[in-house]
N, C-alpha and C positions, 0 to 999 in steps of 0.2 A: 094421337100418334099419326104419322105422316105416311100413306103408304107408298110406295114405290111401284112406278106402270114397271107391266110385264114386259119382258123383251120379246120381238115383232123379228119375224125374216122378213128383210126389204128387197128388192131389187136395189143394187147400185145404180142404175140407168135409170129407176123412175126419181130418184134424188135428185134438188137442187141448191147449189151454192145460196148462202143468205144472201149475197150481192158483195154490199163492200164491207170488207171483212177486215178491222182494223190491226191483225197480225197477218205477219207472212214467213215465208219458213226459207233459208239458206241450204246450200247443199251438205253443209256439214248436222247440220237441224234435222234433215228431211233422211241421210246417213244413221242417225243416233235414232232417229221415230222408225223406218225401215227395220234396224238391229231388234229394236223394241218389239214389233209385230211377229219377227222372225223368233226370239224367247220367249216372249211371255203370250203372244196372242194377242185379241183385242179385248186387254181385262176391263179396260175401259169403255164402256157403248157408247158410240153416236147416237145423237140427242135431235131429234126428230120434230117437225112442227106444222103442221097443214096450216099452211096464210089463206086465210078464208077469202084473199079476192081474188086470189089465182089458182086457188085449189091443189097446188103445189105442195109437194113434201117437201120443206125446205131442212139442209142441215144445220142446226143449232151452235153444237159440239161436235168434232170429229170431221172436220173439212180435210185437212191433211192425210189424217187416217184415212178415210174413204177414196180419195185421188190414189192413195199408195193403194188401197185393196184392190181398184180399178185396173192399174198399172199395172199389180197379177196376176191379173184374168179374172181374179173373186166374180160374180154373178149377185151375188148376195150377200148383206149385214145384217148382224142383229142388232136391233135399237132401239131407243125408249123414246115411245111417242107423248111429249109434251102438251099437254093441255093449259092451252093458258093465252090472255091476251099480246096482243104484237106487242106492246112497252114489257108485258113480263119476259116475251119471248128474245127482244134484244138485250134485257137486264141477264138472264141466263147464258145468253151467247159471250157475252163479257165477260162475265165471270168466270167463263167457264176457259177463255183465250187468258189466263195468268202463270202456266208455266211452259208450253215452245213455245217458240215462233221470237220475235222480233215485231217491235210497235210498229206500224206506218202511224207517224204522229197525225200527218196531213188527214187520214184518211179518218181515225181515231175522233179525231175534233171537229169532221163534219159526222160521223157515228153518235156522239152524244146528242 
């Protein structure tokens, strides 16, 4: 059985973008994600990942999310810190960009 990391309070500010991030979000996207946080909360956790050459906490999952909690004033996330190599950890990221946002094809096809 697979177990599930425990969720971690992060600072927002020690977080970093993966880089190039093959979704991007519209104002009517980032409107309906906004409503989202404002009802339900973040039922969903950002997905966390230390790059061991920069020692970086990078966001996996929840780039969006976290820019909006930013945007609030939040201080802090709860999030599931990922164990696992860089190919696992950008296979995760993808997968995990399949329902907001909008493709960047360009950006997508230098991503694989």
């Amino acid at each position: 059985m697979i177990s599930l990391p425990e969720l971690i309070e992060v600072p927002l500010d020690s977080l970093s973008p993966l880089g190039t991030n093959p979704r991007s979000m519209d104002r009517a996207g980032r409107e309906r994600l906004d409503r989202s946080l404002t009802t339900f909360g973040l039922y969903k956790p950002i997905v966390i990942w230390r790059d061991p050459e920069s020692g970086k906490l990078v966001i996996l999952a929840g780039n969006q999310r976290a820019e909006l909690l930013r945007e609030r004033g939040e201080a802090t996330v709860r999030a599931s810190l990922f164990e696992g190599t860089r190919s696992e950890a950008m296979i995760l990221a993808l997968r995990d960009n399949n329902e907001d946002g909008e493709w960047q094809w360009d950006d997508l096809s230098t991503y694989l």
